[in-house]
C-alpha positions as CSV (number, residue, x, y, z in Angstrom):
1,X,1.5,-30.5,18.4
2,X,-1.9,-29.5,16.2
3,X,-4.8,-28.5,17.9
4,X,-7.9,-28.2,16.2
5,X,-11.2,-26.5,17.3
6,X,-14.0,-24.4,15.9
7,X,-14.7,-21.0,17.6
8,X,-17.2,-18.1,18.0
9,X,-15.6,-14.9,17.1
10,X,-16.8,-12.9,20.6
11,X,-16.2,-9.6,22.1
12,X,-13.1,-9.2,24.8
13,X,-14.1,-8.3,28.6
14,X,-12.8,-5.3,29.6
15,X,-11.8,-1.8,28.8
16,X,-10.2,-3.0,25.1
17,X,-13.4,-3.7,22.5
18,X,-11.8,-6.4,20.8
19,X,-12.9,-9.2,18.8
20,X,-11.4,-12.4,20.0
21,X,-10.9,-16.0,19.5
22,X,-10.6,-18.1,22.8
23,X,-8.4,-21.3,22.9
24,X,-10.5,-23.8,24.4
25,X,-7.7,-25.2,25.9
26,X,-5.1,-24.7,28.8
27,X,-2.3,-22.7,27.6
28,X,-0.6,-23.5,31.1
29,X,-0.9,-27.1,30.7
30,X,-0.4,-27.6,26.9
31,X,2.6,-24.9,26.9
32,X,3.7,-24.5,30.5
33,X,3.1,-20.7,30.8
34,X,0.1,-18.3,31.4
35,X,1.9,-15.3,29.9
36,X,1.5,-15.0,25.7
37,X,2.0,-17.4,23.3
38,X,3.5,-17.5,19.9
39,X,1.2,-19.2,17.2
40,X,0.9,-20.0,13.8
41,X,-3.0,-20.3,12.7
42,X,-4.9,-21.9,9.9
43,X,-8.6,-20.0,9.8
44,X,-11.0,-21.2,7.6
45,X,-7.9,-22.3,5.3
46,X,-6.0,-19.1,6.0
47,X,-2.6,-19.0,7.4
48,X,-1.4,-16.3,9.9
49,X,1.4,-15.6,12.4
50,X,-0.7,-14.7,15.9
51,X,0.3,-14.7,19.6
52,X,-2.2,-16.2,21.9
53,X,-3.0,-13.7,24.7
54,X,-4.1,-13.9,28.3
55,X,-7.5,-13.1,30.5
56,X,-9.3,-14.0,32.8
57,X,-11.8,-16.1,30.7
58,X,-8.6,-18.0,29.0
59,X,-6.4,-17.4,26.0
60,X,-7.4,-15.5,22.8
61,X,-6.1,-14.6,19.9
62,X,-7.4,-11.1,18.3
63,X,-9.6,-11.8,15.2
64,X,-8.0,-8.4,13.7
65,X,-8.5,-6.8,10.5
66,X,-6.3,-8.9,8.6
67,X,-8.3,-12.0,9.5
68,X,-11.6,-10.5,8.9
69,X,-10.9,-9.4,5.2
70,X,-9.9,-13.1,4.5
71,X,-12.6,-15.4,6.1
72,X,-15.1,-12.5,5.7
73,X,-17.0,-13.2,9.0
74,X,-18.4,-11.3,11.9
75,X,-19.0,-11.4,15.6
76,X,-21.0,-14.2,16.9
77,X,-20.3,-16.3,13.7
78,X,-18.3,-19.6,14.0
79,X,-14.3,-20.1,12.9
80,X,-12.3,-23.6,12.1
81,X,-9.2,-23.5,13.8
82,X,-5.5,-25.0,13.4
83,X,-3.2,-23.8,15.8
84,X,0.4,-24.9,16.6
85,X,3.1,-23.3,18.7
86,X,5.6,-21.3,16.7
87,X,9.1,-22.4,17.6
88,X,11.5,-20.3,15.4
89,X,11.8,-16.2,16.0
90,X,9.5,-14.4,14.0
91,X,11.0,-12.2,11.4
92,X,9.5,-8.8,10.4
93,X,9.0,-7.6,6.8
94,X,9.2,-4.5,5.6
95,X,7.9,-3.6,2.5
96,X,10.5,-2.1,0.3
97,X,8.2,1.1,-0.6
98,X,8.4,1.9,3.7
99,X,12.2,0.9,3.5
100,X,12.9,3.2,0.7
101,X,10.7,6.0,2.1
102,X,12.2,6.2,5.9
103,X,15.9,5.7,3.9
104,X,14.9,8.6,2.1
105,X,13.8,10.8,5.3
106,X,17.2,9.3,7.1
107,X,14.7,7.4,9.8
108,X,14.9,4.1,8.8
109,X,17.4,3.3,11.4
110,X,15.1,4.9,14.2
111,X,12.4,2.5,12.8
112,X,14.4,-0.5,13.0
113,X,15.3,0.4,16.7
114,X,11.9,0.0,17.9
115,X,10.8,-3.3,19.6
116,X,9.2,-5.8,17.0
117,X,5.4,-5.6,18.0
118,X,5.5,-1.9,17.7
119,X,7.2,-2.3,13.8
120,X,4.6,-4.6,13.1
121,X,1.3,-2.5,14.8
122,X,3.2,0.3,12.5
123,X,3.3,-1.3,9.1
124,X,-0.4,-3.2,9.6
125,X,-1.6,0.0,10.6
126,X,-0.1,1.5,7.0
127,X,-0.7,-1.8,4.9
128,X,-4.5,-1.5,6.1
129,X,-5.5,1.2,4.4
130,X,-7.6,0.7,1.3
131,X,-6.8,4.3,-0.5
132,X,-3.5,5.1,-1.8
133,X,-3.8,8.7,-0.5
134,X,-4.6,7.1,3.2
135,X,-1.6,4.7,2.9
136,X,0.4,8.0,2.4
137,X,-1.4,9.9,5.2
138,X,-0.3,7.0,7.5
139,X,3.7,7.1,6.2
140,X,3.5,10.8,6.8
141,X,2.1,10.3,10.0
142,X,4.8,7.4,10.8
143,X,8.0,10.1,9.5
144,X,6.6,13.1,11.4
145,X,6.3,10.5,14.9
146,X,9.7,8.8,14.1
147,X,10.9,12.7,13.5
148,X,10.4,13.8,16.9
């Protein structure tokens, strides 16, 4: 099922300064859990894989960097949402360039060992960065970590 809404982009209670996205709906009735949700969104008309996370005001989803650079709006301001349930496991990508480096450093294995979310917080974290030489800072960073 497709649920539709529009949204204010707000700021997250709590320790972790956030921008969210609250589901103005029950997750525990529409999906049968309170824990975190796998989604698939449509924001403004652009697609992402998400997870819908739990508080105490109701799910969110974060409106992350990613997000921001393609619907180009800020806190307080209004989104249009499509959200479904994603059913099938979520495969990771990795670009070939951080393939081919960690093969080169013999780490790719110790990457690939890691648990999904922390392979994907790695690679956004990398992918992020708008300068070449701060995309290399951040794979330097990643080997030396993976290293020890």
């Amino acid at each position: 099922m497709v649920y539709e809404f529009d949204s204010e982009i707000k700021m997250l209670e709590g320790k972790m300064k956030w921008k969210v996205v609250y589901f103005p709906y029950s997750v525990r009735e529409i999906f049968n859990t309170n824990g975190k949700v796998s989604i698939q969104i449509l924001v403004d008309g652009h697609e992402f894989d998400h997870t819908l996370l739990p508080s105490k005001n109701g799910h969110y989803f974060v409106y992350n960097e990613f997000i921001r650079r393609a619907v180009q709006k800020e806190l307080g301001d209004t989104l249009h949402v499509t959200l479904k349930k994603c059913e099938e496991n979520r495969i990771i990508t990795v670009p070939d360039y951080i393939t081919k480096i960690l093969e080169e450093h013999h780490i790719l294995n110790t990457f690939l060992k890691q648990p999904d979310y922390i392979k994907r917080e790695q690679i956004n974290h990398i992918e992020l960065a708008k300068k070449e030489e701060t995309k290399n800072n951040r794979i330097l960073a990643l080997i030396n970590k993976l290293k020890d």
